[in-house]
C-alpha positions as CSV (number, residue, x, y, z in Angstrom):
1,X,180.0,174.8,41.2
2,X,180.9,178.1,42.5
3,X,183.8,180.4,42.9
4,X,187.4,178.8,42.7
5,X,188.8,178.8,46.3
6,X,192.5,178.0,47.0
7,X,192.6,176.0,50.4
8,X,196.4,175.4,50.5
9,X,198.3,172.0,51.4
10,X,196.4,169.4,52.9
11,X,199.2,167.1,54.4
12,X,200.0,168.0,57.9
13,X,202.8,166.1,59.9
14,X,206.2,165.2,58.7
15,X,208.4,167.8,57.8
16,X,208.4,170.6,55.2
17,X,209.6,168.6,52.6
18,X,207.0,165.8,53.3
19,X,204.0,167.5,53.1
20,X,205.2,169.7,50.0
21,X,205.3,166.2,48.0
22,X,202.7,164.9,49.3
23,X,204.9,162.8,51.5
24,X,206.7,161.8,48.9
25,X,204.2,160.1,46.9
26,X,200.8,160.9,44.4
27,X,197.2,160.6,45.5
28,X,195.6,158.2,43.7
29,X,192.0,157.4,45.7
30,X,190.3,158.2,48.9
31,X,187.4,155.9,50.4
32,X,185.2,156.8,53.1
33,X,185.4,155.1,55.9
34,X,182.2,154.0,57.5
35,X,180.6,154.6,60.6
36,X,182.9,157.8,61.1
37,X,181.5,161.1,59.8
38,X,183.8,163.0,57.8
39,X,186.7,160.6,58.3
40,X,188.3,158.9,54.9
41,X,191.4,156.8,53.8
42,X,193.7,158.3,51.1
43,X,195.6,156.2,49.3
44,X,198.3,157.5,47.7
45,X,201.3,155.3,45.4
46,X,204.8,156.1,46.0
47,X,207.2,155.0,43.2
48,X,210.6,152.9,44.0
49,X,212.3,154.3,40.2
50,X,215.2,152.1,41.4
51,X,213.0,148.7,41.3
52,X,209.5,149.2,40.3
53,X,208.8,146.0,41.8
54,X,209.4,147.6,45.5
55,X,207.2,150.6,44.8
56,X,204.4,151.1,47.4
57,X,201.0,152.3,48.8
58,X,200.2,154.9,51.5
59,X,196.9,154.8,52.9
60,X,196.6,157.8,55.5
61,X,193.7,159.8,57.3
62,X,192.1,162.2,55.6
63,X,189.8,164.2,57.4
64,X,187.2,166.6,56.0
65,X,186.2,169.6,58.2
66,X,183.7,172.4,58.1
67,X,180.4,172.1,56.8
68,X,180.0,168.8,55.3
69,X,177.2,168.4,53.0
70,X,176.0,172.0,53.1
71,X,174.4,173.0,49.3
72,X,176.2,175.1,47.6
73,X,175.1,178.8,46.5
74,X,174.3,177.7,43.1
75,X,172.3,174.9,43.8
76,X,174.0,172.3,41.8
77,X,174.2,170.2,44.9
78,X,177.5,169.7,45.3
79,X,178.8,169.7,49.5
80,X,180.9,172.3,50.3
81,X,184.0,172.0,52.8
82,X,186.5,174.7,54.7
83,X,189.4,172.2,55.4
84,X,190.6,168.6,53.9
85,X,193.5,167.4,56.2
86,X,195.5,164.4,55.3
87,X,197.5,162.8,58.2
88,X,200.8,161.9,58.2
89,X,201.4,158.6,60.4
90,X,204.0,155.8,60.1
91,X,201.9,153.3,61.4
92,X,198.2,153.7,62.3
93,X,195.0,151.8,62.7
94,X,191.3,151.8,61.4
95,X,188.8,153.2,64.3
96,X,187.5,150.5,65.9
97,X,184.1,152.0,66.2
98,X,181.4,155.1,64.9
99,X,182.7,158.2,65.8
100,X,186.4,157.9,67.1
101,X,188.7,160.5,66.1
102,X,191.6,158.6,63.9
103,X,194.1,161.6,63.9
């Protein structure tokens, strides 16, 4: 797969504190969203420890930047990307159409 390659933190917006926990939550799954190259949702679940019940989801932007779907060196395939950005946003909508930036 190739050499390891430490890319720091993803999450951008928010404060310091926000983006160092992953806005306060873990990342649990990331679809792609269609008709927009390089443009996915991350979902991430953020526990309530007071009431369980009242924990949540937060479904962001991710973005993924640089070379998408460029072969790696080793030929196993695998794409290869300089930057993965997740946005942070209190409220934010789906692009309506192919091609829109969502950040």
């Amino acid at each position: 797969m190739g050499p390891w390659e430490t890319l720091g933190n993803p999450c951008v917006g928010g404060n310091k504190v926000f983006r160092s926990t992953t806005f306060f939550a873990q990342g649990t799954y990331v679809v792609p969203l269609p008709g927009v190259h390089g443009a996915f949702m991350f979902m991430a679940d953020r526990w309530n420890p007071a009431d369980l019940r009242d924990s949540r989801y937060l479904w962001l932007p991710l973005i993924v930047g640089g070379p998408a779907d460029k072969p790696l060196e080793s030929s196993f395939g695998f794409p290869m990307w300089s930057r993965v950005s997740v946005y942070w946003h209190r409220q934010w909508r789906l692009p309506s159409g192919g091609g829109k930036d969502i950040t």
